[in-house]
C-alpha positions in Angstrom: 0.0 0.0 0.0 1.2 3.4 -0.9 2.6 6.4 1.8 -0.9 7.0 3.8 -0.6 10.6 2.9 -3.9 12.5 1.7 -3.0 15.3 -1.1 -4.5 18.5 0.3 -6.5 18.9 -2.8 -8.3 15.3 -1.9 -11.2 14.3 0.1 -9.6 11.8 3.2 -12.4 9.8 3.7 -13.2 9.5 -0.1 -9.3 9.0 -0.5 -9.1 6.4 1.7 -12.1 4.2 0.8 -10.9 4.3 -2.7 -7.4 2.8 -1.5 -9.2 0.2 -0.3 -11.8 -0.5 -3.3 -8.8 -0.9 -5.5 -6.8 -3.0 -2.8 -9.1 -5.5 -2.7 -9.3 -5.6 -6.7 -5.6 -6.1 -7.0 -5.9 -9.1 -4.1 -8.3 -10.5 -6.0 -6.4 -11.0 -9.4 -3.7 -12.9 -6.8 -1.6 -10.2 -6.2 0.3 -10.0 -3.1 -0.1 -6.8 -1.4 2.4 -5.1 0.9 0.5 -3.2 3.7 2.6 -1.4 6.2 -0.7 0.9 7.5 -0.5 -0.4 10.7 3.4 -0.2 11.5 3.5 3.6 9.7 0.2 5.2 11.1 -1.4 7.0 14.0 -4.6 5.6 15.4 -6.3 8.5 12.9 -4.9 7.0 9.8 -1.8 9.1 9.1 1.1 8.2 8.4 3.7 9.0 11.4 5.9 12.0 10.7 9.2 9.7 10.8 7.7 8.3 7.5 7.2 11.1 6.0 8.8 13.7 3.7 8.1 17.2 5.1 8.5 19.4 1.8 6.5 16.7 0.3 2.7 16.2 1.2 2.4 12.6 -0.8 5.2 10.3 -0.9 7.0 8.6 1.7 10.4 8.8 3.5 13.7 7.1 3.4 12.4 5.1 6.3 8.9 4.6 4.6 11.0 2.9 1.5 13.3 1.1 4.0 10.3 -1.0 5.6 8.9 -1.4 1.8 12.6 -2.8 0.6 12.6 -5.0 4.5 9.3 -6.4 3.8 9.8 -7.4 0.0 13.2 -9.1 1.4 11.0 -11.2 4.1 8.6 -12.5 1.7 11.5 -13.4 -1.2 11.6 -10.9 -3.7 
């Protein structure tokens, strides 16, 4: 799953739900999915500052892409 950061131009809830709609699409063709929400996020759904780029409201950090490479390396790739 991608950085859970909300452009400021985008509706969060709306945002969100969609993640999820196409999520569960992808999972259902057989792709694996790499979900890090709960290890990155705050109990409101935001991704924690240390995973974040401050100059840059959508993508993640260093750190963010170091538990992406970490996980990927877990499951084989």
């Amino acid at each position: 799953m991608p950085p859970q950061r909300v452009p400021d131009m985008a509706n969060a809830r709306v945002f969100r739900a969609s993640q999820d709609v196409v999520r569960d699409e992808v999972a259902a063709r057989g792709a694996e999915i790499v979900d890090l929400r709960a290890r990155v996020t705050d109990r409101s759904g935001d991704q924690r500052p240390a995973f974040c780029l401050p100059e840059d409201t959508i993508h993640g950090s260093l750190a963010f892409g170091r538990l992406v490479v970490a996980e990927l390396l877990v499951r084989g790739l």
